[in-house]
C-alpha positions as CSV (number, residue, x, y, z in Angstrom):
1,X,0.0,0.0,0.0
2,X,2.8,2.4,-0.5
3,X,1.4,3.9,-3.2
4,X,4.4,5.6,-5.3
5,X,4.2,9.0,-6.8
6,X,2.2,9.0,-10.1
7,X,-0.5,6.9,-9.5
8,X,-2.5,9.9,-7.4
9,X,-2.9,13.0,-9.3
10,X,-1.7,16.3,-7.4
11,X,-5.3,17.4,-6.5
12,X,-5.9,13.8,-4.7
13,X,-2.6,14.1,-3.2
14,X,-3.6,17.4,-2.0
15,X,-6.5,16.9,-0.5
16,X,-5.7,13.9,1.2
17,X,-2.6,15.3,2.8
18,X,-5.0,18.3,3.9
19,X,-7.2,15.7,5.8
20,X,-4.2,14.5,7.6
21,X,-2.8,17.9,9.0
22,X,-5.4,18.0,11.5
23,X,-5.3,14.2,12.3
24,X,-1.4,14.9,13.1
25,X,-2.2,17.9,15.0
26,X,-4.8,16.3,17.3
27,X,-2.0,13.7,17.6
28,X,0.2,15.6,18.8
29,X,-1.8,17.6,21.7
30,X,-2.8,14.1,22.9
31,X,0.3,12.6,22.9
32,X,2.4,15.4,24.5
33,X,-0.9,15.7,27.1
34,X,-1.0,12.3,27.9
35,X,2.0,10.0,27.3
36,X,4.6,10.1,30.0
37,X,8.4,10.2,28.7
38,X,9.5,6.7,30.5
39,X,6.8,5.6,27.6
40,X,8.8,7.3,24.9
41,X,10.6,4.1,24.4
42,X,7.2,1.9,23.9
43,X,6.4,4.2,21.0
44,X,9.6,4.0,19.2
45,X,9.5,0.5,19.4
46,X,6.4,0.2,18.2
47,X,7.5,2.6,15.3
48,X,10.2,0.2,14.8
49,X,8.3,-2.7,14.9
50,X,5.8,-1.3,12.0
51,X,8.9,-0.2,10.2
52,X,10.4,-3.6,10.1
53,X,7.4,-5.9,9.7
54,X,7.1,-3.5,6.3
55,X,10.1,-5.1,5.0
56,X,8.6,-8.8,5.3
57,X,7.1,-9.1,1.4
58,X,5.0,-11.7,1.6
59,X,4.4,-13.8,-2.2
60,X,0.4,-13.5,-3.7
61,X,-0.6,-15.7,-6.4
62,X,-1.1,-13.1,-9.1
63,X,2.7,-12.6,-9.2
64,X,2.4,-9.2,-6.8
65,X,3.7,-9.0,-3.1
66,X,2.3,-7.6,-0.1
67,X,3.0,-7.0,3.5
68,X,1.8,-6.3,7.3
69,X,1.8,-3.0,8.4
70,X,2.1,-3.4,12.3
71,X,-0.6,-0.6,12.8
72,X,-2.9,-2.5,14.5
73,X,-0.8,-3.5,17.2
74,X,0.8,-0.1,17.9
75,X,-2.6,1.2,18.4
76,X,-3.6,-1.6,20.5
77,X,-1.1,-1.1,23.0
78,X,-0.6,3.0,22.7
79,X,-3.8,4.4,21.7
80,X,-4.9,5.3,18.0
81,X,-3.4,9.1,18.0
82,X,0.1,7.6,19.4
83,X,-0.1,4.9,16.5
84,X,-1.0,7.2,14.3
85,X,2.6,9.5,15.1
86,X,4.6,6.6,14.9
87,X,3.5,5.2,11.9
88,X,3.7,8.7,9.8
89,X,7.1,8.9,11.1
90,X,7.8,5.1,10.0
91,X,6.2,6.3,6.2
92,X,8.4,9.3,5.7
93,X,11.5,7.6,6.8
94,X,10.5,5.0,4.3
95,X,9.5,7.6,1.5
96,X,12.7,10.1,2.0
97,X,15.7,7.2,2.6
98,X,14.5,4.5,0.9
99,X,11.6,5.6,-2.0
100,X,9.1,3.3,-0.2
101,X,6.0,5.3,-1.3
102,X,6.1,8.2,-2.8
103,X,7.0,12.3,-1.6
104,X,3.8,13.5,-3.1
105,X,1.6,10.5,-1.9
106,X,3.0,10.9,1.6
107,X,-0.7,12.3,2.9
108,X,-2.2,9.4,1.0
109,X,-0.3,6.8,2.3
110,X,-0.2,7.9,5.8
111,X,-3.9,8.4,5.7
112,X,-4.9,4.7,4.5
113,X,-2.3,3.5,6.8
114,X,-1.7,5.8,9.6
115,X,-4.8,7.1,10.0
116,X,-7.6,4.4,8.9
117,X,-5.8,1.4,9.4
118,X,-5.0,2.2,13.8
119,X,-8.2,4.1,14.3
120,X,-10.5,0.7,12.7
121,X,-8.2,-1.4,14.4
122,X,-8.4,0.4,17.9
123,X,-12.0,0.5,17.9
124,X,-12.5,-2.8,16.8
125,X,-10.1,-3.8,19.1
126,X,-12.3,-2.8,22.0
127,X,-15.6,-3.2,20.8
128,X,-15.2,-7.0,21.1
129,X,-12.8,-7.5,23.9
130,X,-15.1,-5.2,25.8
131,X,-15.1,-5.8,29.5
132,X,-12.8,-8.5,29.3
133,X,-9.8,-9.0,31.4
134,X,-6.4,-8.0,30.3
135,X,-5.5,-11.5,30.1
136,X,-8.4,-13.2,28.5
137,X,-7.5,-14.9,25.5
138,X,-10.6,-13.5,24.0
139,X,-8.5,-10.2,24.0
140,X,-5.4,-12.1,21.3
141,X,-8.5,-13.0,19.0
142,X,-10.2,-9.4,19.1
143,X,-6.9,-8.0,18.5
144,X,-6.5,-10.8,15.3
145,X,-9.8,-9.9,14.1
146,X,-9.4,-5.9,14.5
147,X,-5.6,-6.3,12.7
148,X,-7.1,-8.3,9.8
149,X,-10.2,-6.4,9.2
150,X,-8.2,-2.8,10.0
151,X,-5.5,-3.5,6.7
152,X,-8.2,-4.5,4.7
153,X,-9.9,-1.2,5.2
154,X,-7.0,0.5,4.7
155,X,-6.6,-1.4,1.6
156,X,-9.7,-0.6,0.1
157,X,-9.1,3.0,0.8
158,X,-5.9,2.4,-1.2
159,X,-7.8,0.5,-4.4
160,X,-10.7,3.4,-4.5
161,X,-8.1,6.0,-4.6
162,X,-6.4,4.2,-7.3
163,X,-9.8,3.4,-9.1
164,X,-10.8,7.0,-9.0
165,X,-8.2,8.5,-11.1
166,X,-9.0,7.6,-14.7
167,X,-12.5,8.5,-13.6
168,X,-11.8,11.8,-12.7
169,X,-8.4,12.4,-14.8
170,X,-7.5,11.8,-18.6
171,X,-7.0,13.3,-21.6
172,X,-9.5,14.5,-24.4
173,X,-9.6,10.8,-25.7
174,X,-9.8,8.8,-22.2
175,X,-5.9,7.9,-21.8
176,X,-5.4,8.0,-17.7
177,X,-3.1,10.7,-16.6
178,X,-2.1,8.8,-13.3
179,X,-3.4,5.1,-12.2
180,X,-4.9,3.6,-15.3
181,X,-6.6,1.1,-13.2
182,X,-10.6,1.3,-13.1
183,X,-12.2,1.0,-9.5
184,X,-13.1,-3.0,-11.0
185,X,-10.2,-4.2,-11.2
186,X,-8.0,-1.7,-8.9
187,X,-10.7,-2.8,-5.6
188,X,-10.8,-7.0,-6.4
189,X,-6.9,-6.8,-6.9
190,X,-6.2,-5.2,-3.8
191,X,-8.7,-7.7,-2.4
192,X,-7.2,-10.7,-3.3
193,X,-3.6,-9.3,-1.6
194,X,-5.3,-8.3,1.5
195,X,-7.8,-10.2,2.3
196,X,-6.2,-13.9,1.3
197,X,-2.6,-13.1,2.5
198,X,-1.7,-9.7,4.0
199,X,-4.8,-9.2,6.3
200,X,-4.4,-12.7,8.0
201,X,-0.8,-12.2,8.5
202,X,-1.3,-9.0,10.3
203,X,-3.8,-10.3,12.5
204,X,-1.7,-13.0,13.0
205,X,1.1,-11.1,14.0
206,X,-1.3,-8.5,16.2
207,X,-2.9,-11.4,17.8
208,X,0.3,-13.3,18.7
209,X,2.3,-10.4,20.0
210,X,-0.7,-9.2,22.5
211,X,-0.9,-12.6,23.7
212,X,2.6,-12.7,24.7
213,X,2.0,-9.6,26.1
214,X,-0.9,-10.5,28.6
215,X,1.9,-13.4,29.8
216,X,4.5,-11.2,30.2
217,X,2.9,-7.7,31.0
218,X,0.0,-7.3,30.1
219,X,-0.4,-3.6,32.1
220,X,0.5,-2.4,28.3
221,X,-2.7,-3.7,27.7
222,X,-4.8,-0.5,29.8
223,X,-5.7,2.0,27.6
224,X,-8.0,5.5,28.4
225,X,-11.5,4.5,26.3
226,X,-12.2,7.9,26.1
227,X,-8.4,9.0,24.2
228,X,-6.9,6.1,23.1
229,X,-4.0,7.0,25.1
230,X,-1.9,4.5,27.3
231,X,-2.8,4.6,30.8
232,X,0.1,6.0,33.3
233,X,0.8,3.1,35.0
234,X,1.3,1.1,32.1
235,X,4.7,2.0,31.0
236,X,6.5,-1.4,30.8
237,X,9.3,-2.3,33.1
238,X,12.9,-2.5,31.9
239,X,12.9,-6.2,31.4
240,X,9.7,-6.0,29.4
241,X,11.0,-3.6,27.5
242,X,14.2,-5.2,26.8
243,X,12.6,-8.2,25.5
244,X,10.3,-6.6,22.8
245,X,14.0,-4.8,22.1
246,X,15.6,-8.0,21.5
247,X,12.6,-9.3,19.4
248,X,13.0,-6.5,17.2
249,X,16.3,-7.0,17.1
250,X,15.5,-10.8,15.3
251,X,12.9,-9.0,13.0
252,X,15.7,-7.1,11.5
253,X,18.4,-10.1,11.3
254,X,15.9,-11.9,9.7
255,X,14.3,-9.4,7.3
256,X,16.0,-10.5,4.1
257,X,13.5,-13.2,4.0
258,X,11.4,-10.2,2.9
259,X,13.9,-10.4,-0.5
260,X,12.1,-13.9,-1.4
261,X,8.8,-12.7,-2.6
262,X,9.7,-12.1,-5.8
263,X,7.5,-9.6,-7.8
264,X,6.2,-6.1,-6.7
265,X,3.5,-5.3,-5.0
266,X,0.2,-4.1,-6.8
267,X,0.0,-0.7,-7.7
268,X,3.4,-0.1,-6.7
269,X,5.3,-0.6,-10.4
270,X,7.5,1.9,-12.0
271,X,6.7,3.4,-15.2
272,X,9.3,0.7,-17.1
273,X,7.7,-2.0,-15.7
274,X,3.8,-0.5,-16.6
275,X,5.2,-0.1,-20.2
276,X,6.4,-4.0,-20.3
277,X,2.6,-5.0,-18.3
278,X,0.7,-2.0,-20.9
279,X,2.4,-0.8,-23.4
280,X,2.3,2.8,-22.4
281,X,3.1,4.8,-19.6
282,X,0.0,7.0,-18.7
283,X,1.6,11.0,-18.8
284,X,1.0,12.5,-15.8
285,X,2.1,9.4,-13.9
286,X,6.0,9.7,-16.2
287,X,6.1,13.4,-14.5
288,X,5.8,12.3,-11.3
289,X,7.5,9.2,-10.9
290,X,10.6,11.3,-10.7
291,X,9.4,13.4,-7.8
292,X,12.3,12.7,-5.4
293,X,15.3,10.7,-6.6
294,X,17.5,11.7,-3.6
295,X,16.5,8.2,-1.5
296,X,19.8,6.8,0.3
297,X,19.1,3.3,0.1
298,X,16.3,2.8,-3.2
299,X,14.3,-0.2,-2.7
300,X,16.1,-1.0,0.5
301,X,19.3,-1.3,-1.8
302,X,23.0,-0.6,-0.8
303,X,25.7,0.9,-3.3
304,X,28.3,-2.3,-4.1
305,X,25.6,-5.3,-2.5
306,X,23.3,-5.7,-5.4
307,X,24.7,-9.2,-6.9
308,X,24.3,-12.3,-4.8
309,X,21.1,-13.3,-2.5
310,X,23.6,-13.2,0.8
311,X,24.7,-9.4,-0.6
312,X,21.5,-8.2,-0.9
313,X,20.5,-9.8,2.1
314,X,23.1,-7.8,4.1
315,X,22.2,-4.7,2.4
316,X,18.7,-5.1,3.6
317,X,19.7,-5.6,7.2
318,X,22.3,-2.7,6.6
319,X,19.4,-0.4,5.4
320,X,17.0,-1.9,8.3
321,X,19.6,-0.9,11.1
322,X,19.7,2.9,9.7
323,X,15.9,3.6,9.3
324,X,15.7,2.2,13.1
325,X,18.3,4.4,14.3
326,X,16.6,7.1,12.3
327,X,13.4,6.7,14.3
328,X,15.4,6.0,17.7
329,X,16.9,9.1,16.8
330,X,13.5,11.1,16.6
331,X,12.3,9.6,19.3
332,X,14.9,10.6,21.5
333,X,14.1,14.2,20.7
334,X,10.6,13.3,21.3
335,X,11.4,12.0,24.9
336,X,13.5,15.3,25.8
337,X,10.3,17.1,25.0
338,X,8.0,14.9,26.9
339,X,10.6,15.3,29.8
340,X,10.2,19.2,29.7
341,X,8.3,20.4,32.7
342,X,4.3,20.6,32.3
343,X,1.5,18.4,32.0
344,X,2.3,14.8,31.5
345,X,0.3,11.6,31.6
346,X,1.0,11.4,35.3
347,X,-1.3,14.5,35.5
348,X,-3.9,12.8,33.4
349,X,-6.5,10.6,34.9
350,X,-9.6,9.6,32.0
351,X,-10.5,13.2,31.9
């Protein structure tokens, strides 16, 4: 779902990067009101962790690839409007080092998956583990079911955005100007990726990680109803935190399995290979493909490892190591400014 730049015309891009500015802001005043610094470290994990489990390309049958996002867990354990911080943060790290989405589509991309995809998946989330207790296993399916169904959303979000533009842009004699892909095949395409093979592997993921969370802590589980926010007291001891380090940690070391799906994911093609698939390039799509050709790393790529499997694989773990210690970085900046005196979540009680 890291939809490249081309596919969305300007005005879409526009427009949906309008609707996130006040989603970020309301982010922000929640999370600087309400998450404690000592929690700092949850977030950035979490940030991480959706960075990371974005590398892991799983194979679909058509020939494309897709992946779990990681949202749904992040917003599970820190509240929608903190998943929804981390995750932009995880996109534009993504877009500006790597090319993974594209500069203009940032908005877009961060709204289907920074903004739809934690917000379903929250809500979901608690509307069927309702009173439940933290360590109910009823709680790891509800947060399986909100995961799957969450992506999905965000997918569809994704294929109607796609299917919109040769509706709404082409030339004089019907050639698309961005995506030339009708809302009939862009919507049962993105179907097939997410509801067959990425959705199931995010719940499977979200499900599995909160119920090794209700063994091992699960105070991360206690979240405010009324914000979304993490509740004070559960900030995660060291050794808690240490562990879902040291699991990241594995994710990245073993990320170049992500290099075995071979094929790209839907939507996601460059204007060589949609010349090969349809013998032309739409125009407005060839303008903006070259938005921004300053990424480090392209495609997760490192200058001098592109030959063997093993070469590439270390590349990828290479580039995996810097975009974590790009976010560990932000974060760290983050903490200072949660440390600063004023009204913490220590001061905040459900209000």
């Amino acid at each position: 779902m890291h939809i490249p730049d081309g596919y969305l015309s300007p005005q879409t891009c526009a427009v949906l990067g309008a609707a996130m500015v006040p989603v970020w802001g309301t982010a922000a005043r929640k999370v600087k009101a309400t998450l404690k610094a000592r929690q700092a470290p949850l977030l950035a994990i979490g940030a991480a962790f959706s960075f990371t489990i974005m590398m892991y390309n799983i194979p679909i049958p058509d020939g494309t690839t897709a992946h779990a996002t990681g949202g749904a867990l992040l917003a599970i354990l820190l509240g929608p409007w903190a998943a929804a911080i981390g995750i932009s943060i995880a996109l534009a790290i993504q877009a500006l080092f790597f090319g993974d989405g594209g500069i203009l589509a940032f908005g877009a991309n961060a709204f289907n998956m920074a903004f739809i995809l934690p917000f379903a998946s929250y809500y979901i989330y608690r509307l069927l583990s309702g009173r439940t207790g933290l360590r109910s296993g009823w709680r790891a399916v509800a947060a399986a079911i909100a995961g799957f169904v969450g992506l999905n959303l965000a997918a569809l979000a994704a294929a109607v955005e796609f299917g919109l533009q040769p509706l709404l842009f082409h030339t004089a004699s019907g050639v698309p100007l961005y995506s030339p892909y009708p809302l009939a095949l862009a919507v049962p395409a993105m179907a097939l990726a997410h509801v067959l093979i990425a959705g199931p592997a995010e719940g499977i993921v979200t499900g599995l990680v909160i119920r090794y969370l209700q063994r091992v802590n699960s105070g991360l589980l206690r979240v405010y109803p009324a914000t979304g926010v993490v509740a004070a007291q559960a900030t995660g001891d060291g050794a808690s935190l240490k562990k879902l380090a040291w699991g990241l940690v594995i994710l990245v070391l073993l990320s170049p399995l992500g290099l075995l799906a071979a094929g790209t994911a839907w939507g996601e093609w460059s204007p060589e290979d949609l010349q090969q698939i349809l013998g032309f390039v739409p125009p407005g799509l060839a303008r903006l493909a070259t938005t921004w050709t300053h990424a480090l790393f392209p495609d997760y790529t490192v200058p001098g490892l592109e030959g063997s499997f093993w070469a590439q694989a270390l590349g990828y773990i290479i580039t995996a190591m810097v975009g974590l210690g790009i976010i560990f970085l932000i974060f760290l900046a983050f903490n200072r400014l949660l440390a600063r005196p004023g009204k913490t979540g220590a001061d905040y009680h459900g209000k």
